[in-house]
N, C-alpha and C positions, 0 to 999 in steps of 0.2 A: 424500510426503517431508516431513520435519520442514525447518520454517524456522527460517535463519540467523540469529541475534542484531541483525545488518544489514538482512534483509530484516523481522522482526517492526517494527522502530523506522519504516522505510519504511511497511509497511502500517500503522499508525496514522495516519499524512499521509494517505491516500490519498483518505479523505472529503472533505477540508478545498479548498481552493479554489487550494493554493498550487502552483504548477510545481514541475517538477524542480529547478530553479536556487535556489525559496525553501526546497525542505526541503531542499537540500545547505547551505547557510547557516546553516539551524536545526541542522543534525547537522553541523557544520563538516567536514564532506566534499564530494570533488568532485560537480557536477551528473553525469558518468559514473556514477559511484561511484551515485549515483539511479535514474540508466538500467537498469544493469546490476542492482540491487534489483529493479526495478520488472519488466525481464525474465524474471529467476526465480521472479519472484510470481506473475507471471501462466501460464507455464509449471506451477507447484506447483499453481496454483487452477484450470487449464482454464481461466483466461479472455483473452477475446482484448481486451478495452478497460480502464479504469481504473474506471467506474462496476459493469462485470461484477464484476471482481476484489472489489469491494466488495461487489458481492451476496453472493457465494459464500462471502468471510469472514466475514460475519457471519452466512450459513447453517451454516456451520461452529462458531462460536463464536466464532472469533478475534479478530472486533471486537463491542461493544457493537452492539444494534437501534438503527437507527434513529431519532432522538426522533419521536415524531408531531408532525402538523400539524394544529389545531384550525383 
């Protein structure tokens, strides 16, 4: 299933280090309003954690690889 305009802007956060509560602040939405993203993302990607969800989009395309680590 294609992702929402809401959930696209969530999974961009979802690498990043920040909570639910600091990407609802950065997208001045509720910390729910996150949850509820972050539930359909992982539902759309088959994945059951936040680090999955990240694999799978960026096996997908959806996010940028990884930077490597020298």
């Amino acid at each position: 299933a294609a992702l929402t305009r809401g959930e696209t802007r969530v999974l961009h956060y979802l690498p990043t280090n920040l909570s639910a509560r600091e990407i609802a602040r950065e997208l001045c939405v509720s910390a729910n309003t996150i949850k509820t993203h972050q539930r359909h993302l992982y539902q759309k990607l088959g994945a059951r954690s936040r680090g999955q969800a990240v694999q799978r989009a960026r096996a997908l395309g959806l996010l940028a690889a990884a930077p490597r680590r020298h």
